[in-house]
Steps between C-alpha positions, in 0.01 A plus 500: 500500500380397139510137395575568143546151406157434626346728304667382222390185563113574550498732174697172277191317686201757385712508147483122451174496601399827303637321204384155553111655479575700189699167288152243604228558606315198612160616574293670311127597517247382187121662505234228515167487241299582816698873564730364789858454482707188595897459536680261292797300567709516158685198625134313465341723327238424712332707804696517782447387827590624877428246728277287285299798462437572062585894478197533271176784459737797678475824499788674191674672801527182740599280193749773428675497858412144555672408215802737590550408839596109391694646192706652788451168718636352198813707467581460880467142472753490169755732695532310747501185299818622292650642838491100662250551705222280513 
């Protein structure tokens, strides 16, 4: 048997999310002087960080994901924030 409330709920989920990327985007890459690439944080405006680690002198295609992977971080994090859960 199909839950069709569940898949209603997982699509709302992917929706919110889908639309969550598309309204901010919080990461973005920036090339450097030297050819590289770095992600920003348009919070900061600075280069962003994972785990104290400066995401600077990348590749365009690693800066590119890198960048999109905590935009989507990002839009999990504000889902679930608005849903309650912390």
């Amino acid at each position: 048997m199909v839950d069709i409330f569940g898949i209603a709920r997982v699509v709302q989920s992917v929706t919110c999310l889908k639309y969550q990327l598309m309204a901010k985007r919080r990461y973005s890459v920036r090339s450097d002087k030297s050819g590289t690439w770095s992600v920003i944080d348009a919070v900061t405006d600075d280069v962003a960080d994972v785990r104290g680690v400066l995401l600077v002198g990348l590749g365009l295609e690693l800066a590119e994901d890198t960048a999109q992977m905590l935009n989507l971080e990002e839009a999990i994090r504000n889902a679930r924030w608005t849903k309650g859960d912390r």
